[in-house]
C-alpha positions, 0 to 999 in steps of 0.5 A: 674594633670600634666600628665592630661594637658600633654595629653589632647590637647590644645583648640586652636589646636582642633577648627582649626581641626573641623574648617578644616573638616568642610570646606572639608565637604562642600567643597566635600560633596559626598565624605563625604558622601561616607566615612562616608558610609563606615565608617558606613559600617565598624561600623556596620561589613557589608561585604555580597551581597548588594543584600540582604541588605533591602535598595536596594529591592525597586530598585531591585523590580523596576528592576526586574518588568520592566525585566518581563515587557519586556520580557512577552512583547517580549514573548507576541508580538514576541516571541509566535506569531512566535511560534504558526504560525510555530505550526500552518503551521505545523499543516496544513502541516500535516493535508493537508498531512494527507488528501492528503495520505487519498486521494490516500489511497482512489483512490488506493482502487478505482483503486484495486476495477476497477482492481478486477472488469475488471480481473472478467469480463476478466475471465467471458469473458475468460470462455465464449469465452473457452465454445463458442470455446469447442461447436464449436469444439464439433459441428465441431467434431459432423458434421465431425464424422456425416459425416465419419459415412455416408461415412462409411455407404454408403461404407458399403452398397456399399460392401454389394451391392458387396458382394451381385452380387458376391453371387449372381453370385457365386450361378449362378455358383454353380446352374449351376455346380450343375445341370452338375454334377447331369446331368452327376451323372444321366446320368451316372447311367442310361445310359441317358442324362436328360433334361436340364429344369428337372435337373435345376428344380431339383437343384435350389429346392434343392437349 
């Protein structure tokens, strides 16, 4: 019983303790409550992540809430509108190139048609103009061989015309030849000189 009352402090050294916290309590409340939160903490062995402590969900819900709030309108308002006006001008650049290509692929065929077209008509003309040019030369060549051959007909007939005077007279000379010597031939043979007209007679039926 004596080392019991030795141990136990005495009563009027306990209430002015309790008498003491109680004053500094009121005095700083939140920094009691902190302690006493920590203190309970530190009861209960609590050291993890506070974001998974249930007590802090609501405000990490509230927060979390109003962050995709902003951001879906961000995205909504700022962000996409952007996004689909360039996908867009983008589009109508390519569709209006894409147009413009089809436009000339078009002229371009336009423009090989009329090219095909003018190089036949360029050889049409060409094979006109070379036929036109070979009947001319042919006809040229016609009239200049037409009138070669008269000129060669006309000097032929002129030679034959020639050649006609001179046997003709080369036969007036053999008549006449003919008739001396059957004149001297008779008047050889029979001493006398035939007349002239029988002799000529005589030679030209001979003759």
């Amino acid at each position: 019983m004596a080392a019991q009352s030795t141990d136990a402090p005495p009563a009027q050294d306990i209430l002015p303790q309790t008498a003491a916290a109680v004053r500094d309590q009121e005095v700083h409340p939140a920094e009691t409550d902190v302690a006493h939160a920590a203190g309970t903490e530190a009861d209960h062995g609590s050291g993890g992540l506070p974001q998974f402590e249930f007590q802090w969900w609501a405000g990490q819900i509230f927060w979390l809430l109003l962050i995709f709030g902003i951001l879906y309108l961000l995205l909504s308002k700022v962000f996409l509108p952007r996004l689909r006006g360039v996908r867009d001008e983008r589009a109508g650049t390519i569709a209006a190139a894409v147009e413009a290509a089809r436009q000339v692929q078009a002229e371009a065929a336009g423009q090989a048609e009329a090219a095909k077209a003018e190089v036949e008509r360029a050889r049409a003309e060409a094979r006109a103009t070379a036929a036109a040019a070979k009947a001319r030369v042919n006809e040229a060549a016609a009239a200049r061989a037409a009138s070669e051959e008269a000129v060669v007909n006309a000097r032929i007939a002129e030679a034959e015309a020639a050649i006609a005077q001179t046997r003709d007279r080369a036969m007036g000379n053999v008549s006449a030849i003919a008739a001396d010597t059957a004149s001297a031939i008779v008047e050889k043979l029979t001493g006398k000189s035939p007349a002239a007209a029988e002799v000529s007679t005589a030679v030209k039926g001979a003759i």
